[in-house]
C-alpha positions in Angstrom: -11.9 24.3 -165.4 -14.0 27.3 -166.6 -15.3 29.8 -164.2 -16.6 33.6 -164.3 -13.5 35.9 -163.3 -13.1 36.8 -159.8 -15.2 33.9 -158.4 -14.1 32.0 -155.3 -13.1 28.1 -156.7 -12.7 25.1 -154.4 -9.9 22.6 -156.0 -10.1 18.7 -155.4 -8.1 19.4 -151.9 -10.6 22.0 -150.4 -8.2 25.1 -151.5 -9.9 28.5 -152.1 -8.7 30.4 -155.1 -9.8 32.9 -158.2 -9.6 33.0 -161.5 -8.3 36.3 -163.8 -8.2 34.5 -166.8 -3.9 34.2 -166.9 -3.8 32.3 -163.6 -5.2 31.6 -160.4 -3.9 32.7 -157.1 -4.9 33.1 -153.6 -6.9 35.7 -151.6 -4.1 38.3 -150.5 -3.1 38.6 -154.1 -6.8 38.9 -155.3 -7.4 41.9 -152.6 -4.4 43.4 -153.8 -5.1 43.4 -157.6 -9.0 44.1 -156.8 -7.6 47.1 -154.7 -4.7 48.6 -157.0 -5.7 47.0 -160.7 -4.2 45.2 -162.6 -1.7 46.6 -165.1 1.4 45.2 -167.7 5.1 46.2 -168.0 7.3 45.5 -171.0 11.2 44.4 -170.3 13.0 44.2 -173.2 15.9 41.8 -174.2 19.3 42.0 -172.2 18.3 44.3 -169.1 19.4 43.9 -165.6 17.1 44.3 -162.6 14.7 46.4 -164.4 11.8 47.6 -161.8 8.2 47.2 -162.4 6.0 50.1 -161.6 7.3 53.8 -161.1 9.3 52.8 -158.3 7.9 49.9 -156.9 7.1 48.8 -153.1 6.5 46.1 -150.7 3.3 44.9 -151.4 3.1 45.1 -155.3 1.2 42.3 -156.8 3.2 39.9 -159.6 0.7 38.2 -161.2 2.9 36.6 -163.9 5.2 37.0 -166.8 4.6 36.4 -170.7 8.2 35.2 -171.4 8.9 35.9 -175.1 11.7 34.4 -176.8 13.1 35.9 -180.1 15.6 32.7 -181.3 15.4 29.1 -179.7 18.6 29.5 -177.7 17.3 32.7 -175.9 19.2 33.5 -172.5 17.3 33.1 -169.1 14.8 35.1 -167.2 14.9 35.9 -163.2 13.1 37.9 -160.7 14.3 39.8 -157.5 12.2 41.2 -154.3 13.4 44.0 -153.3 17.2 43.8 -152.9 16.7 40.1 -152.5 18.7 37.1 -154.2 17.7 36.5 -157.6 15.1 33.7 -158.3 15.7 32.0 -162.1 12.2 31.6 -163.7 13.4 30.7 -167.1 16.7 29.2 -167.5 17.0 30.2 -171.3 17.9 27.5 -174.1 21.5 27.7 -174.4 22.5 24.5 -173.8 19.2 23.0 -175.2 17.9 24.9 -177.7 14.2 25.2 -177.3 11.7 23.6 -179.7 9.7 26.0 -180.5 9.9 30.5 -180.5 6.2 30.7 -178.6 5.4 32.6 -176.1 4.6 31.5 -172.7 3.1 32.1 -169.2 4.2 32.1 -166.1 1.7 32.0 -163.3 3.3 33.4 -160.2 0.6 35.8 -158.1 2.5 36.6 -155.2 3.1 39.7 -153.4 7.0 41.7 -153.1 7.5 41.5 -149.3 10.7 43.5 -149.6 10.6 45.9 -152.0 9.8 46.4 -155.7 9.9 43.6 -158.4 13.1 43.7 -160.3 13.1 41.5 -163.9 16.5 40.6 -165.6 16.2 39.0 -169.2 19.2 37.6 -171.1 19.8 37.7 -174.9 17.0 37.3 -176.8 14.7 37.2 -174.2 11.6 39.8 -173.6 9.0 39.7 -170.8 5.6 40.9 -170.4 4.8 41.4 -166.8 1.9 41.7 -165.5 0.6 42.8 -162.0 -0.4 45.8 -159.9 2.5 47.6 -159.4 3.4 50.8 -157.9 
């Protein structure tokens, strides 16, 4: 589907959403990144609940993550809100190695209700985040 960015889509069900050109999400995330931009944050390999922005806050907008891996048995990827329990977005390719070393995106757009957004990569393993973060 190819649209201008920004513009409200319909899908095949009747729901609203928007294009930026990584992903689509829905209409509290667009206000967000329309009101505080849109911006990227590099995690590196092997860091533990590193947090996007200066210091972060409920409210922050992730939009996604460009998950990076450096070998094909990389470790795994997670994200935290807040002081929340860790969610596992990439489980790594340890115990099947991965078939290729390409880059890949994650589509997330949702908003931290609890705090800022905390990253943790395993070995071999970088992230791009991207978001409006504070």
């Amino acid at each position: 589907m190819s649209a201008e960015i920004g513009v409200p889509l319909r899908d095949t069900f009747d729901h609203q959403f928007y294009t930026t050109g990584f992903e689509t999400f829905g209409a509290a995330a667009k206000a967000a990144a329309v009101q505080g931009g849109m911006s990227y944050e590099t995690v590196a390999a092997s860091q533990t609940d590193q947090v996007l922005g200066g210091s972060g806050a409920a409210g922050d907008l992730l939009a996604g993550l460009l998950i990076v891996p450096a070998t094909d048995a990389p470790g795994a990827v997670s994200i935290k809100d807040g002081a929340g329990s860790a969610i596992t977005l990439f489980v790594g390719g340890g115990t099947y190695p991965l078939p290729s070393v390409i880059p890949f995106f994650v589509p997330l757009g949702i908003l931290s209700s609890s705090g800022a957004w905390k990253v943790t990569t395993g070995a071999d393993v970088s992230v791009v985040a991207v978001g409006s973060f504070t």
